[in-house]
C-alpha positions as a Markdown table, in Angstrom:
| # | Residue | x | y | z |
|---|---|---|---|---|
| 1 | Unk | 154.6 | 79.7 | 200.2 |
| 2 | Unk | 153.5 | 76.4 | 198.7 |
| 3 | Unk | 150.0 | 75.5 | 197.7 |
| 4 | Unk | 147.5 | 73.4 | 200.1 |
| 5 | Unk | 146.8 | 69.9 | 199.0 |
| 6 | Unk | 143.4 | 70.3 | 199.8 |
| 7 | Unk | 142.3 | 66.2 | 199.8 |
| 8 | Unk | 145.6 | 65.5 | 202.0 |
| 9 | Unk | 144.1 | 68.7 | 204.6 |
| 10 | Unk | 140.6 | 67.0 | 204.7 |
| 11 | Unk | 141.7 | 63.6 | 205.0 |
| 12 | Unk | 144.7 | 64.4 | 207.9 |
| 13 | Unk | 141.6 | 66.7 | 209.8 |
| 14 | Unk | 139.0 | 63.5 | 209.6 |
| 15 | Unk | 142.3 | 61.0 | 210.1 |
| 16 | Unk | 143.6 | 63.0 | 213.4 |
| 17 | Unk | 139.9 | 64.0 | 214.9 |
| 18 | Unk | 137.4 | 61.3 | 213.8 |
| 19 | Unk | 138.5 | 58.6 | 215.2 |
| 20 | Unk | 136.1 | 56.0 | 216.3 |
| 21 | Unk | 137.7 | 54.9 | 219.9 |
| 22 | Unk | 138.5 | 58.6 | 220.4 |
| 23 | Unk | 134.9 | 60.4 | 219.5 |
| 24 | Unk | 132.1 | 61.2 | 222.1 |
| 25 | Unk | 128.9 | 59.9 | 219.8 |
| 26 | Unk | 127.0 | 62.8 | 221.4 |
| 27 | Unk | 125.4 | 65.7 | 219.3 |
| 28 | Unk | 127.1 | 68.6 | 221.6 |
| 29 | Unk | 130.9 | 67.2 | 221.1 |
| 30 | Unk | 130.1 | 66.9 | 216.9 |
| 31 | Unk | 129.1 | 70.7 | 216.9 |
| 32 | Unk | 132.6 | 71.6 | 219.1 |
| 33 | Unk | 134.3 | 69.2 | 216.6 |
| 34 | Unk | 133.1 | 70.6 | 213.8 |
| 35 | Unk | 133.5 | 74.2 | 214.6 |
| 36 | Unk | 137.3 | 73.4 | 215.6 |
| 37 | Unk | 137.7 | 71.5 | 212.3 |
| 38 | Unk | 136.4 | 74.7 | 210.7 |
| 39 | Unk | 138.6 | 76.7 | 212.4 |
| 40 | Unk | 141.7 | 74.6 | 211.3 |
| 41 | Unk | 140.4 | 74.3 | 207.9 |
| 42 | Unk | 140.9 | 77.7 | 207.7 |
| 43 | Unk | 144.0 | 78.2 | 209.2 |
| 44 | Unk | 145.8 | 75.7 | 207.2 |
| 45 | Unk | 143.9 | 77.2 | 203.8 |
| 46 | Unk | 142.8 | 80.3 | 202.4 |
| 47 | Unk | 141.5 | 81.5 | 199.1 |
| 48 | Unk | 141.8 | 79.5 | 196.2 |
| 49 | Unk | 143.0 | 76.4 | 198.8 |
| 50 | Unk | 139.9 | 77.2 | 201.5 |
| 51 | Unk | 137.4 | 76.9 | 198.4 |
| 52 | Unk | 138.9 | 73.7 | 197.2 |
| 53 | Unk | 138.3 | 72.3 | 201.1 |
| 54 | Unk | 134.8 | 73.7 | 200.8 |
| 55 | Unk | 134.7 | 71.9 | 196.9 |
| 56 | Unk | 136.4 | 68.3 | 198.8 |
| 57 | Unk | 133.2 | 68.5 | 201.5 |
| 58 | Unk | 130.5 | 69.1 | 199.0 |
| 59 | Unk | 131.7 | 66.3 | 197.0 |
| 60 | Unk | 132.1 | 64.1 | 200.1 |
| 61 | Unk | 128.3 | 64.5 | 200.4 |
| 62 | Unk | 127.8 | 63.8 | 197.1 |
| 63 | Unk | 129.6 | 60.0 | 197.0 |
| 64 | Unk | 128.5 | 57.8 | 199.6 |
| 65 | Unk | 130.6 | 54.8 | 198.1 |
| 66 | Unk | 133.5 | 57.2 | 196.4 |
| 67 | Unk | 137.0 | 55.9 | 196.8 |
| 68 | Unk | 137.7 | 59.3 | 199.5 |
| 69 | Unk | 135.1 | 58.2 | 201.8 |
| 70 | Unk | 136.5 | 54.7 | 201.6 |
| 71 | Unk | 139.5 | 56.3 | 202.3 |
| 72 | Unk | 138.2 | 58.3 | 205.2 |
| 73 | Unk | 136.2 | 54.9 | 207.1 |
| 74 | Unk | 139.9 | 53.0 | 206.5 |
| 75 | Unk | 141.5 | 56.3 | 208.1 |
| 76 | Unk | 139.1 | 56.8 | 211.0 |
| 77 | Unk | 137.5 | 53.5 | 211.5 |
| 78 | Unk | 134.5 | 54.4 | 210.8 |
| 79 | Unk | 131.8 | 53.3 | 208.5 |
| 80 | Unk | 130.7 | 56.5 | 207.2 |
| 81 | Unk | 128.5 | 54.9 | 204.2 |
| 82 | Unk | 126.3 | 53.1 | 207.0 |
| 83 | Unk | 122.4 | 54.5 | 206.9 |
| 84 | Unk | 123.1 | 55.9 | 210.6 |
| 85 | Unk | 126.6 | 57.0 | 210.3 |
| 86 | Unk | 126.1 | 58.6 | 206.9 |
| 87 | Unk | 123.3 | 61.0 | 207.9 |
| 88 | Unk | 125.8 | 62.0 | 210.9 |
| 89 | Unk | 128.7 | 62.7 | 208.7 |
| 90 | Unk | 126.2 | 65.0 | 206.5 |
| 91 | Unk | 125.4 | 66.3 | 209.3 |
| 92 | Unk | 128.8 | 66.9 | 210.3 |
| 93 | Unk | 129.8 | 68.3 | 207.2 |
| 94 | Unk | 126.8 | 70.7 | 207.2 |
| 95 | Unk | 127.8 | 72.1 | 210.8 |
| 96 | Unk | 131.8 | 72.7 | 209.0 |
| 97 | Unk | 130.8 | 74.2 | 206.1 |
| 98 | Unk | 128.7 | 76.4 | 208.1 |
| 99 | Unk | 131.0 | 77.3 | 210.4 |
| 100 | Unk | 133.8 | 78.2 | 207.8 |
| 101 | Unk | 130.4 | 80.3 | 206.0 |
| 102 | Unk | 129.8 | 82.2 | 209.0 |
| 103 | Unk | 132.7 | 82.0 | 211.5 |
| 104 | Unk | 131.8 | 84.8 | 214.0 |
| 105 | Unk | 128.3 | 84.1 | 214.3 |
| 106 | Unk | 129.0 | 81.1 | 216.3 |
């Protein structure tokens, strides 16, 4: 079996499931999206590949004006680096990396 590309997993996850015109903006639908991305995080990675995701989202909230969250506002059409929608997507990748932390106690 081939190894993960770990940035090409995050980016297709935030590329097929953030998009703005698709997204309900309400606190309730970000949790549900969040645990689901979790849940396909790990699916599509495990071990050494899972940690590397769980490396990718750290970073991501780490680099507010990196070249991958460029990437990811191109990709989704959203401005992540905006004051409002960068303490969302913080938020958001909190709630993942919880979820993948603690799968069954959601």
């Amino acid at each position: 079996m081939s190894a993960i590309d770990a940035s090409a997993l995050v980016a297709k996850e935030f590329d097929c499931y953030y998009q703005a015109d698709e997204l309900i903006w309400e606190d309730w639908a970000f949790r549900k999206l969040a645990k689901n991305s979790a849940e396909r995080f790990a699916f599509y990675a495990s071990g050494d590949s899972l940690n590397k995701v769980v490396d990718i989202l750290r970073g991501l909230q780490l680099d507010r004006n990196g070249d991958f969250i460029k990437k990811l506002e191109r990709d989704t059409n959203i401005d992540w680096s905006d004051e409002i929608n960068w303490i969302r997507f913080q938020h958001q990748i909190e709630m993942i990396l919880d979820f993948l932390r603690n799968p069954a106690s959601h």
